[in-house]
TORLUM-963424 format. One record per residue (C-alpha): residue number from 1; x, y, z; residue in three letters. Coordinates in nm, 3 decimals. Layout:
// residues N
 num       u       v       w residu
 NUM       X       Y       Z    ALA
...
//
This chain:
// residues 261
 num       u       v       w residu
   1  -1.170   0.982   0.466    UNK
   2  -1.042   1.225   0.210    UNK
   3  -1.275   1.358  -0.052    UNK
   4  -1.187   1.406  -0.419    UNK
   5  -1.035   1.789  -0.471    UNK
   6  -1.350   1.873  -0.658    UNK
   7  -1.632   1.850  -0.370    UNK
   8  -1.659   2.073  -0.018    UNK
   9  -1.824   1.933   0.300    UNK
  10  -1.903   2.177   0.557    UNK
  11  -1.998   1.910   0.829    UNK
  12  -1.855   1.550   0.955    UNK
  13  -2.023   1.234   0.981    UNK
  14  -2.034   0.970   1.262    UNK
  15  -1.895   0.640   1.066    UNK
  16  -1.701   0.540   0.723    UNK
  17  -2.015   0.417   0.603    UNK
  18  -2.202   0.732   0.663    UNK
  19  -1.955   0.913   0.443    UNK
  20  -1.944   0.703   0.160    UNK
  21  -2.329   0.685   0.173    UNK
  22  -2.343   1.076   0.172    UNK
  23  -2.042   1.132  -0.107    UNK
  24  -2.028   0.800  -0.326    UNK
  25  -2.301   0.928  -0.618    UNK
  26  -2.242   0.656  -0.866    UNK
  27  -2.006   0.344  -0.919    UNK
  28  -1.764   0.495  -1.140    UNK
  29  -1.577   0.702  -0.860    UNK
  30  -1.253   0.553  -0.813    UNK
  31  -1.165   0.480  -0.437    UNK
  32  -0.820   0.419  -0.227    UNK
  33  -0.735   0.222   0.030    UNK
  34  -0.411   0.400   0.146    UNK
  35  -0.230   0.161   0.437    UNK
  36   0.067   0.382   0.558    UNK
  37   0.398   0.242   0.670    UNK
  38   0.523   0.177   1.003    UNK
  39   0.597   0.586   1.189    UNK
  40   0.339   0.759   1.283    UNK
  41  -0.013   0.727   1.161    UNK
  42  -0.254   0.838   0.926    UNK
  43  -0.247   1.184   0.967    UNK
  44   0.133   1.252   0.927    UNK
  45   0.211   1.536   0.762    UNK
  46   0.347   1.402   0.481    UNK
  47   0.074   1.164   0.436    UNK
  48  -0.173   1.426   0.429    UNK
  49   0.010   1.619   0.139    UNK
  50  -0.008   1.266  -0.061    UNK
  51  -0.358   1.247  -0.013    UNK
  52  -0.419   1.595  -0.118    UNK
  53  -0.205   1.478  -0.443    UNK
  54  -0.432   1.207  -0.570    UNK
  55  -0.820   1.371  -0.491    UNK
  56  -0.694   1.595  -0.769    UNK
  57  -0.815   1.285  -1.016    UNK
  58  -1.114   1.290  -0.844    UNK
  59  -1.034   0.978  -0.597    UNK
  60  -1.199   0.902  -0.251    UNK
  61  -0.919   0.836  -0.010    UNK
  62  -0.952   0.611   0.288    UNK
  63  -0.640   0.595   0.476    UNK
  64  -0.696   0.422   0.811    UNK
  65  -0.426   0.349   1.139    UNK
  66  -0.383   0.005   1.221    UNK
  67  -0.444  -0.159   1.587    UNK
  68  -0.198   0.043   1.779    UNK
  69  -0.130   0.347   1.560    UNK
  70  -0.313   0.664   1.614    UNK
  71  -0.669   0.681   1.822    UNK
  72  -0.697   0.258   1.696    UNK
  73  -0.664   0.013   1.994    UNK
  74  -0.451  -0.304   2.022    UNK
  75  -0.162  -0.419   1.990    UNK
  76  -0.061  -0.460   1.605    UNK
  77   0.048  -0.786   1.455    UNK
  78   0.101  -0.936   1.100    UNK
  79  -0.242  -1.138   1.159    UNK
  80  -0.407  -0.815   1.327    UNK
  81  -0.344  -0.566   1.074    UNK
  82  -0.453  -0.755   0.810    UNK
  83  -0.798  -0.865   1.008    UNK
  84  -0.814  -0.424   1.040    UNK
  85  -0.774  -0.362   0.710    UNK
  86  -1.014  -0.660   0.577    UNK
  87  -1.229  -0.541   0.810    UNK
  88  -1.252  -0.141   0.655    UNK
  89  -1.238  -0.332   0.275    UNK
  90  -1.557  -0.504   0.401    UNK
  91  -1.746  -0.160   0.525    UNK
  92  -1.664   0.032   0.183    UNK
  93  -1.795  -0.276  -0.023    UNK
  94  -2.101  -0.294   0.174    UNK
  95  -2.210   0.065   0.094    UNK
  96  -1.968   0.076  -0.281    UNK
  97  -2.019  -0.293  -0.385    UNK
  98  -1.926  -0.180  -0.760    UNK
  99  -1.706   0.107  -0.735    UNK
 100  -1.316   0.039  -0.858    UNK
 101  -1.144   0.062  -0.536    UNK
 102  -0.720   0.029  -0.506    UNK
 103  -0.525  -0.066  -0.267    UNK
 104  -0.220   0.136  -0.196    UNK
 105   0.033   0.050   0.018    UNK
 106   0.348   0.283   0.119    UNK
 107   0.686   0.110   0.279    UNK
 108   0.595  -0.125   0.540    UNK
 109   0.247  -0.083   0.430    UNK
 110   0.321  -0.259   0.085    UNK
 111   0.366  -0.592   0.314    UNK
 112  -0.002  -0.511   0.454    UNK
 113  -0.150  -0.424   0.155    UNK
 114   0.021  -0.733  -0.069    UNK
 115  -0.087  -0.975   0.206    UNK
 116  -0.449  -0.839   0.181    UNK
 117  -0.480  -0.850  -0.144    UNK
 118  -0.335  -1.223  -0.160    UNK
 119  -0.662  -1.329   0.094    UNK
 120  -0.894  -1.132  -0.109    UNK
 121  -0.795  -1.323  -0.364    UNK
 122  -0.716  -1.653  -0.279    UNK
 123  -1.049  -1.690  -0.050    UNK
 124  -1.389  -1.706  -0.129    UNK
 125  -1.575  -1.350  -0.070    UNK
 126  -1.904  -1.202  -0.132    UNK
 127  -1.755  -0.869  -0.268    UNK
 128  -1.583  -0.791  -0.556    UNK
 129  -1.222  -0.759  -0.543    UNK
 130  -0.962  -0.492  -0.550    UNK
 131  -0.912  -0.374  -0.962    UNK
 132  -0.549  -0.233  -0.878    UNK
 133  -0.282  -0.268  -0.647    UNK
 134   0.028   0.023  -0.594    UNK
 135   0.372  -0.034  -0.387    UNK
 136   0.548   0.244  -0.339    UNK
 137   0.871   0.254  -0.185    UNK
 138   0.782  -0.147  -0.149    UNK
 139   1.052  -0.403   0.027    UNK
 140   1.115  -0.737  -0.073    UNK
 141   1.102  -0.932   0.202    UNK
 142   1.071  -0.873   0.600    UNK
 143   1.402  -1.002   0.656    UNK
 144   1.585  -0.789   0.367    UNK
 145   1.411  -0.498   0.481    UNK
 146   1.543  -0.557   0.848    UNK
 147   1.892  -0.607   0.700    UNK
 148   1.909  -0.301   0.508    UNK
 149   1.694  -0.089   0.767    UNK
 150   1.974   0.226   0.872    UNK
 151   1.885   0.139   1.241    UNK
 152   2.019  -0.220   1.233    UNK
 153   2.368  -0.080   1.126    UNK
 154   2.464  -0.136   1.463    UNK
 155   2.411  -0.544   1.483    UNK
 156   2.607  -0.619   1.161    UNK
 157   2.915  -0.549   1.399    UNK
 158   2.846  -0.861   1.570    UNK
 159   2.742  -1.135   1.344    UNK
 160   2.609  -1.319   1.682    UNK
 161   2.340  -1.044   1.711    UNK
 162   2.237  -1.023   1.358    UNK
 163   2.194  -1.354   1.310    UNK
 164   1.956  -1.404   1.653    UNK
 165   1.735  -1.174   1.516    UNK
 166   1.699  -1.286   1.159    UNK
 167   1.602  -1.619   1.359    UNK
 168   1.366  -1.399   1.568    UNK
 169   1.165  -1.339   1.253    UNK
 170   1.114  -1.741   1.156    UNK
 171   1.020  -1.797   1.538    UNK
 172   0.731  -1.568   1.531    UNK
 173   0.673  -1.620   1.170    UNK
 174   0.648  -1.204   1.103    UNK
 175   0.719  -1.235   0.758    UNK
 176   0.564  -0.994   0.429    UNK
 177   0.725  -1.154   0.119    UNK
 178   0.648  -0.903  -0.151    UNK
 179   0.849  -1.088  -0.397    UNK
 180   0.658  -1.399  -0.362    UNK
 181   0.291  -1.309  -0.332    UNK
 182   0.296  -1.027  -0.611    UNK
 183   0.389  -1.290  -0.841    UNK
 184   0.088  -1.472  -0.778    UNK
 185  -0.226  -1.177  -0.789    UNK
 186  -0.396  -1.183  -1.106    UNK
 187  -0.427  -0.793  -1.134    UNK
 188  -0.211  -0.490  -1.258    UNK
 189   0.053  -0.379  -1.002    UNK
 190   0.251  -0.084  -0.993    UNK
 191   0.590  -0.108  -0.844    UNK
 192   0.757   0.288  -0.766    UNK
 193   1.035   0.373  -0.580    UNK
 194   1.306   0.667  -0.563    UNK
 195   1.655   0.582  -0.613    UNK
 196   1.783   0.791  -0.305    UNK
 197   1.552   0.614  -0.089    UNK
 198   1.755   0.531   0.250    UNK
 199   1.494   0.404   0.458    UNK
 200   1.435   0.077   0.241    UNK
 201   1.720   0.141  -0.039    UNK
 202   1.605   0.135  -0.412    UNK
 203   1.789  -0.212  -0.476    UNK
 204   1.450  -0.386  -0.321    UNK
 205   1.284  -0.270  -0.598    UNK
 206   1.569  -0.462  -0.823    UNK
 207   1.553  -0.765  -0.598    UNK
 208   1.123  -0.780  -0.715    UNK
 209   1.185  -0.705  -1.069    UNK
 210   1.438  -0.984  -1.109    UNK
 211   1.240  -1.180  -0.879    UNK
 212   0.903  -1.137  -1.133    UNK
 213   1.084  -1.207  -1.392    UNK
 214   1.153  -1.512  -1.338    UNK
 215   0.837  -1.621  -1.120    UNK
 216   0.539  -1.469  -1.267    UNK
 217   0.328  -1.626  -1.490    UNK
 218   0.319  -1.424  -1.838    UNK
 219  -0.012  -1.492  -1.868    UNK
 220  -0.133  -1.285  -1.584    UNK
 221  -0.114  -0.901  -1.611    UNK
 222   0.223  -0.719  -1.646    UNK
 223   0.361  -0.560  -1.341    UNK
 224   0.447  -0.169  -1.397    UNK
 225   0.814  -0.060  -1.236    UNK
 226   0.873   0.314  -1.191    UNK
 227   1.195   0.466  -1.082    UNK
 228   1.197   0.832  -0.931    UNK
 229   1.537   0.941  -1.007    UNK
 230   1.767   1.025  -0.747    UNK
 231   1.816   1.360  -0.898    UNK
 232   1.434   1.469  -0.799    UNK
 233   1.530   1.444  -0.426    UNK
 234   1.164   1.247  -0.303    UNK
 235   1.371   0.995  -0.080    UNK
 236   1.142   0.732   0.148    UNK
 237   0.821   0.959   0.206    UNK
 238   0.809   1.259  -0.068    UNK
 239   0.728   1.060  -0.394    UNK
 240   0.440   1.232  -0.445    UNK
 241   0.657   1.527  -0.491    UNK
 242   0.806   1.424  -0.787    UNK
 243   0.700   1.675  -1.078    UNK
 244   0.581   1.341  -1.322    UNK
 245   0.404   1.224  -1.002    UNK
 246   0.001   1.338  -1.127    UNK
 247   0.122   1.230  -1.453    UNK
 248   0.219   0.872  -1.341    UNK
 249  -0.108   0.781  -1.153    UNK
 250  -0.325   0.956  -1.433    UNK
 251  -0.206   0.657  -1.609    UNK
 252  -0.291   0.395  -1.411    UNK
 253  -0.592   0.259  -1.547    UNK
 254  -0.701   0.064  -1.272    UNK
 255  -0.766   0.371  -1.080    UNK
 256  -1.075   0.511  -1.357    UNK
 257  -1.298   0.174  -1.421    UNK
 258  -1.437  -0.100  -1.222    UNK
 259  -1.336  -0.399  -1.182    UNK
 260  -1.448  -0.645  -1.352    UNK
 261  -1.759  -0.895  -1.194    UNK
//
């Protein structure tokens, strides 16, 4: 849990709730759900510097490790992670029913966080939903990000090998189709990516424009697409670097009123 810029604590409580009891004051204060990609965990370096970058609009940040990653337990799986992060969605309504809360998903985390936004949706639930939803660095599909992923250079030498383990990914149906299910949510999205990006290239973001554009109904809310260009050097993990960066997000209107009932 990561406190706005603008408020000091001097002392750590036992549980999530506990701290959004103690620091939530009213039900205009903005709250993200930050679900990291697939290296290391919440506490990354380089995570913590992005965190640091958006309290400075006065957001709460909850970034949390999926089953597996970190001090969390498990073994993770497509099902799993979602269950986790459902799970910590549930805790901060129960204590902020009303506040605006995001959810913002970084590289493999924009599978998680498109997934969970698709159940919130699409299921019946006693809280209110998300108000915003933000990819960054997003992929389009598991399988194109496997393709284009630097480390699987080494099986496009044998088309044998490549194609086994495409076919490993329909067997154990570990799948995150951003293309397909941002299409369908009924809230504002916000697509960024930086064109030097060669963990999961900047062409994905392409791939989900085109793919919008032709799926998405018009009369559900546009979808914003921001390109970091290559000339500002952010790559996979350092968006939040980008100069324009606290400009961008001050913008994003999702992020300063609540959702509506």
């Amino acid at each position: 849990y990561v406190l706005p810029s603008t408020v000091e604590v001097n002392h750590r409580l036992p549980t999530l709730a506990d701290h959004l009891k103690a620091y939530i004051k009213s039900t205009d204060q903005p709250i993200i759900m930050y679900l990291h990609g697939q290296d290391g965990t919440r506490a990354t370096h380089y995570r913590a510097n992005h965190y640091r970058m958006m309290t400075n609009f006065g957001n709460h940040i909850i970034a949390l490790d999926y089953r597996g990653y970190g001090d969390s337990t498990g073994i993770p799986s497509v099902y799993g992670v979602i269950h986790d992060v459902l799970h910590v969605y549930k805790v901060i309504r129960q204590v902020c029913p009303d506040n605006p809360i995001t959810i913002w998903g970084h590289s493999m985390g924009t599978g998680v966080a498109s997934w969970t936004m698709y159940y919130l949706f699409k299921n019946q639930t006693d809280y209110k939903r998300p108000s915003g939803l933000v990819l960054e660095a997003p992929f389009y599909n598991t399988m194109q990000a496997f393709v284009s992923y630097p480390v699987t250079r080494i099986l496009r030498i044998n088309p044998y090998f490549m194609q086994a383990a495409l076919d490993s990914f329909t067997t154990v149906k570990l799948d995150f189709p951003n293309n397909e299910i941002i299409s369908l949510l009924p809230l504002p999205i916000v697509v960024i990516h930086a064109e030097d990006d060669v963990i999961i290239p900047y062409f994905h973001l392409e791939l989900i424009q085109d793919y919008v554009k032709e799926h998405r109904d018009h009369n559900l809310p546009p979808i914003r697409f921001i390109t970091v260009p290559r000339s500002a050097r952010c790559g996979h993990n350092h968006i939040y670097s980008y100069p324009k960066f606290e400009e961008i997000v001050s913008d994003f209107a999702f992020l300063k009123h609540a959702p509506p009932a």
